[in-house]
C-alpha positions in Angstrom: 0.0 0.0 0.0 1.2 3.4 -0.7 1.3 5.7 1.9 1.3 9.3 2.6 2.4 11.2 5.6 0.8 15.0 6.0 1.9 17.4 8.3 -0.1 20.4 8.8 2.3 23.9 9.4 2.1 27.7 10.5 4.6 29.0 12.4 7.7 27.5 14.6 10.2 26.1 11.7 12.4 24.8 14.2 9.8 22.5 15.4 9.2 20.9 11.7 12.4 21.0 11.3 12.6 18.1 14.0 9.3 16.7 13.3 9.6 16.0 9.4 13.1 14.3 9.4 12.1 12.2 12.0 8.9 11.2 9.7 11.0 11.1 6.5 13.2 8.7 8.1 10.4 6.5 9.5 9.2 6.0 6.1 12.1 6.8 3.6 9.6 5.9 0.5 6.7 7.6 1.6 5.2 11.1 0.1 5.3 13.5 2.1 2.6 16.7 2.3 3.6 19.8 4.4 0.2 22.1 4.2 1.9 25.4 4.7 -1.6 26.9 6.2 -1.2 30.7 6.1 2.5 30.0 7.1 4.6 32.7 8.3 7.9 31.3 8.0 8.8 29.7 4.5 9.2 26.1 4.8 10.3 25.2 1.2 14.0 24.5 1.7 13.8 22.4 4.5 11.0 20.1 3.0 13.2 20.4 -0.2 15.9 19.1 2.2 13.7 16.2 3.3 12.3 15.2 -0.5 8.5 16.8 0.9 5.8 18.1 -0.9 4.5 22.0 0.3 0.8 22.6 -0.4 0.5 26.3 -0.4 -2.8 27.0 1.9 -4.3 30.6 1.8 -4.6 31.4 5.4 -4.5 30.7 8.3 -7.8 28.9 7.5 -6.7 26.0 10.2 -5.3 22.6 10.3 -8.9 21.3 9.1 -8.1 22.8 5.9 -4.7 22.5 5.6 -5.3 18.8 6.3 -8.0 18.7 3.8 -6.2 20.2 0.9 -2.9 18.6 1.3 -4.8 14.8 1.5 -6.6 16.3 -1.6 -3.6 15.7 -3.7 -2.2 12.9 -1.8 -1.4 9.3 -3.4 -1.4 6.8 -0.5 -3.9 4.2 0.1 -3.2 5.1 3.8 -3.0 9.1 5.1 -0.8 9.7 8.3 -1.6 12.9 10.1 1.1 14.2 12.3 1.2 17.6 13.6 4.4 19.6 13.1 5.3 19.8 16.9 5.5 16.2 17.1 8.8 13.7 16.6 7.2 10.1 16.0 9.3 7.4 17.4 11.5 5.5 14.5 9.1 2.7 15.1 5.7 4.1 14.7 4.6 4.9 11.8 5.8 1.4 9.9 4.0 -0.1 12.4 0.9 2.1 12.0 1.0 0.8 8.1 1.6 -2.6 9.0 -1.9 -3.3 11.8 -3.4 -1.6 8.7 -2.4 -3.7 6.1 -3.6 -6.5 8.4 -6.5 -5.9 9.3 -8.4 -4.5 6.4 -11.6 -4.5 8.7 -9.7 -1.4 10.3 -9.9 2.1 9.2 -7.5 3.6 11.2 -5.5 4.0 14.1 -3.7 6.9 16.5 -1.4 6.7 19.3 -0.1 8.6 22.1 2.8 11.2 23.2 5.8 9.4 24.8 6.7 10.1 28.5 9.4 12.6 27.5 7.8 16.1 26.4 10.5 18.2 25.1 9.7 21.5 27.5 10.6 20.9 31.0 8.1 23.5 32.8 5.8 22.0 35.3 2.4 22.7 33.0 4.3 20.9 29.7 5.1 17.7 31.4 2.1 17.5 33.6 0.0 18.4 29.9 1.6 15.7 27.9 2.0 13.1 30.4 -1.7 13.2 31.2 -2.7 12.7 27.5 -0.3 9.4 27.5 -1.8 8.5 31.1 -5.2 9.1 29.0 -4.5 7.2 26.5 -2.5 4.4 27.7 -5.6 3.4 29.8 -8.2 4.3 26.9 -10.3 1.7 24.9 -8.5 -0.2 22.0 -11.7 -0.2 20.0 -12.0 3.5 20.0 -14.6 6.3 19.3 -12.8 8.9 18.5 -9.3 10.4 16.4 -6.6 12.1 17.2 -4.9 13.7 14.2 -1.4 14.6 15.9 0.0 11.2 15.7 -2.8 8.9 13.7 -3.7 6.9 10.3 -6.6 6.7 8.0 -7.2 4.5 5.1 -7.9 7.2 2.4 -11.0 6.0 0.7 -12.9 6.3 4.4 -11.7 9.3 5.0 -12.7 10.5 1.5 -15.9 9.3 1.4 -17.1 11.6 4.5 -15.2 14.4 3.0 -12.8 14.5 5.2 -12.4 17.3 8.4 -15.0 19.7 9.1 -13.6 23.0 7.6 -15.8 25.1 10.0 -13.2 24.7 12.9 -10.9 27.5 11.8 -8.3 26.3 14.5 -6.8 23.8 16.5 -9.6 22.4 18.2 -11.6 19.3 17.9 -12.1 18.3 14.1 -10.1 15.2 14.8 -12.8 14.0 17.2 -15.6 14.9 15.2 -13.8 13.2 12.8 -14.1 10.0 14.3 -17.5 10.1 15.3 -18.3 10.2 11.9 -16.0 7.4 11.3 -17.6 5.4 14.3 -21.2 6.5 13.1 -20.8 5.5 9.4 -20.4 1.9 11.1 -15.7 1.9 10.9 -13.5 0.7 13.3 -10.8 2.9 14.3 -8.2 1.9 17.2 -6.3 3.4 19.9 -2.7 1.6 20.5 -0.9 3.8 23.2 2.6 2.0 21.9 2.7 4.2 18.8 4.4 7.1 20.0 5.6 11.1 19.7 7.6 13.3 21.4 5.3 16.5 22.1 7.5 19.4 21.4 4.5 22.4 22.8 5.3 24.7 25.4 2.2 24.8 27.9 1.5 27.1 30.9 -1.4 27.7 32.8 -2.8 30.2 31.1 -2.8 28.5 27.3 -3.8 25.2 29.1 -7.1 27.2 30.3 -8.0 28.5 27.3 -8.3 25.3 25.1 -9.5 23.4 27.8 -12.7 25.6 27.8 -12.9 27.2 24.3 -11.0 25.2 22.3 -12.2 21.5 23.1 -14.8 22.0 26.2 -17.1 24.1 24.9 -17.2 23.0 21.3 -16.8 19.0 22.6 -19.7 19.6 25.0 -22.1 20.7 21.6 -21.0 17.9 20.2 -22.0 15.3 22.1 -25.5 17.3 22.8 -25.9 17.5 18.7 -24.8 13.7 17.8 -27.0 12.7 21.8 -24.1 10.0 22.1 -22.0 10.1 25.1 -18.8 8.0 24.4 -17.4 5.8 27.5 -13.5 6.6 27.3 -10.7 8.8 27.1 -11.8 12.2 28.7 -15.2 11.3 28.6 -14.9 8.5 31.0 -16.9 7.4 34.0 -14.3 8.2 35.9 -13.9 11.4 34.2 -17.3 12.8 34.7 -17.8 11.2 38.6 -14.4 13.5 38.9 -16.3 16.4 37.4 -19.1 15.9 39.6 -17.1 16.1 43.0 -14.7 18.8 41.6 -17.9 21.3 41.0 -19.3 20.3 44.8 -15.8 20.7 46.1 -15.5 24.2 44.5 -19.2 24.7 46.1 -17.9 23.6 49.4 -15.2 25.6 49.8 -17.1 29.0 49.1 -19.9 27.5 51.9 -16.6 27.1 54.4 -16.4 31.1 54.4 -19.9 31.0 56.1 -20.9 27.5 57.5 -18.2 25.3 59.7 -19.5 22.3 58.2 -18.0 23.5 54.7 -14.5 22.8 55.7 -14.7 19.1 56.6 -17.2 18.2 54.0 -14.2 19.9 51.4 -12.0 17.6 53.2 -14.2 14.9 52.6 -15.0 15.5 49.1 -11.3 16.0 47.7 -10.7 12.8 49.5 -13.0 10.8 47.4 -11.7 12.5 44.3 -8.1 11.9 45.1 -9.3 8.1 45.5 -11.6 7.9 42.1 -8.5 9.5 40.7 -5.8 7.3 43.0 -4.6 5.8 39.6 -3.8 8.2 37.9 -1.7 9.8 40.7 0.3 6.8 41.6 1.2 6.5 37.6 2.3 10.3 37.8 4.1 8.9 41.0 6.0 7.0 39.4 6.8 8.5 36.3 8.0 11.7 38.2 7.8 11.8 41.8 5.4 12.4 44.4 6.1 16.3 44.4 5.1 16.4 41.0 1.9 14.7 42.1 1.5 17.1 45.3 1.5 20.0 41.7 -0.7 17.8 39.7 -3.5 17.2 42.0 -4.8 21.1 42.0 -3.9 21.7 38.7 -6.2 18.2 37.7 -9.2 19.7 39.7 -9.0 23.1 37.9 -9.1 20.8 34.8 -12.4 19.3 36.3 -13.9 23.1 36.9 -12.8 23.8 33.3 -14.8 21.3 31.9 -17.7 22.1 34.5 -17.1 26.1 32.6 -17.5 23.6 29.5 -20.3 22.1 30.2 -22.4 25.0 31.1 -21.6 27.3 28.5 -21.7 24.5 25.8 -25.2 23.7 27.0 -26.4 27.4 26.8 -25.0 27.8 23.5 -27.0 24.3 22.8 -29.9 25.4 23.8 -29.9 29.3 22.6 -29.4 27.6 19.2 -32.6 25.2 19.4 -34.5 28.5 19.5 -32.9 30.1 16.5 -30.1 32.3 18.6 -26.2 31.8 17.2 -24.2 33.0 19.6 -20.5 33.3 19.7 -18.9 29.5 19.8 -22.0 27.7 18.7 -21.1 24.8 16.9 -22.8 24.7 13.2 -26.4 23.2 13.5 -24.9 20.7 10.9 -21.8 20.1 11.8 -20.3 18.6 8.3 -21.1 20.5 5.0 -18.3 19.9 2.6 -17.2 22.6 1.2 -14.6 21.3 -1.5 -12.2 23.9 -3.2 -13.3 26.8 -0.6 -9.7 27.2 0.2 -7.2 27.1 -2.5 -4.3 25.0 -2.6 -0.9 25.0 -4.1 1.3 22.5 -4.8 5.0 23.3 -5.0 8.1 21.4 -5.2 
């Protein structure tokens, strides 16, 4: 089968420049698609360097797009998505191709960021290493995609016209991707041993922002619009039970400024989500220490109130657009219309 590896890119040359020689020499005979998306810093000689392909993308119209119109022209049976900030293990991507040309039930498969994030801050390793954690205990028979490290056969992704164009930036088109995948009755799989290095520098701040606005609030829609509720990854049992006592912990803790009781019932509440989450802590434990884990626990609960933000306003949107009011972030009341050749695209050598 041929194969073709696309790599959606901006801004940050030093990153690709790590991230497409390690794919080049994963797969030394397979075609290679930068979509330079609106990019501010010309990539041409180092994919020259690398014997890539750059799609010239008017933009930034977002890696939706860029995806789209570089796997537009693209030859391979099977289309690799990596993002440009990731370095994929020397081992990952034959494999990828191999499970594929195995099991032609399957029509495709992601993996996971290694335990070694480039960026040593506090918020970059705790980021990254809860994605892996995420994913190493997620389903194999998945419901979902994850475009930064994953592999579609090309005909399945064609036929439901690929990424929704209307997310104009990094946000969740890979996982609305995969529903429609899952829904149009494919099997896509999660395999934590493919891996990437993540090269993204995270702080508290950024990590805020797309928890709410780039994947809470637009997730949350989601799962209202398509009324299926998936059973893994961040939508876990465990994941919304945490929610639950994170939002009644928060509530506790404002009543402790007026009632006694509100202290030990806080107590008592971030007790049980320590436990629900024990884990997950003890896997942080021993990947980095127990101080790191002493930093992860508060920074996990403001995770929970961020989806709790999430939820709420994703609901109201919801809701405001059942009567015919689009506010700012409601998701499309359709959310695929394919749009083909809405975006131009380039080729050049």
């Amino acid at each position: 089968m041929k194969v073709s590896v696309v790599i959606p890119f901006h801004r940050n040359l030093s990153h690709l420049s790590e991230s497409l020689p390690a794919a080049r020499r994963s797969l030394p005979t397979a075609e290679v698609l930068i979509a330079a998306d609106g990019a501010i810093e010309d990539c041409r000689p180092l994919a020259a360097a690398w014997g890539a392909q750059v799609v010239l993308v008017a933009g930034p119209s977002g890696p939706a797009v860029a995806r789209n119109r570089a796997a537009a022209l693209a030859g391979g049976d099977i289309l690799i998505f990596i993002d440009a900030d990731v370095i994929v293990a020397p081992d990952a991507l034959p494999r990828m191709c191999r499970l594929l040309a195995r099991d032609s039930g399957l029509a495709g498969v992601f993996g996971a960021y290694d335990l070694r994030p480039r960026e040593p801050n506090f918020m970059s390793q705790y980021k990254n290493l809860s994605h892996a954690y995420v994913h190493e205990r997620g389903a194999t028979q998945a419901s979902a995609f994850w475009a930064g490290l994953g592999a579609l056969r090309a005909d399945a992704f064609r036929a439901l016209g690929g990424f929704d164009e209307r997310f104009r930036r990094p946000s969740i088109e890979d996982i609305e991707l995969g529903h429609r995948l899952v829904a149009a009755g494919h099997s896509l799989r999660l395999d934590a041993s493919f891996r990437g290095q993540h090269l993204k520098h995270w702080t508290l701040g950024s990590s805020i922002l797309t928890d709410i606005g780039a994947r809470g609030i637009p997730w949350t829609q989601l799962i209202l619009r398509s009324r299926r509720l998936p059973h893994d990854l961040n939508t876990s049992v465990a994941q919304r039970l945490s929610l639950v006592l994170a939002l009644a912990l928060a509530a506790a803790l404002a009543m402790a400024a007026f009632r006694p009781w509100g202290t030990p019932l806080a107590a008592f509440l971030l007790a049980l989500l320590v436990g629900l989450n024990f884990r997950r802590y003890r896997w942080f434990a021993r990947q980095r220490g127990i101080l790191f884990v002493l930093r992860a626990v508060p920074v996990h609960l403001l995770h929970h109130l961020c989806n709790g933000v999430s939820l709420v306003v994703g609901i109201a949107l919801h809701v405001a657009g059942r009567f015919g009011l689009t506010l700012p972030g409601t998701l499309p009341a359709r959310v695929w219309a394919a749009r083909p050749g809405s975006v131009s695209a380039t080729p050049q050598s």
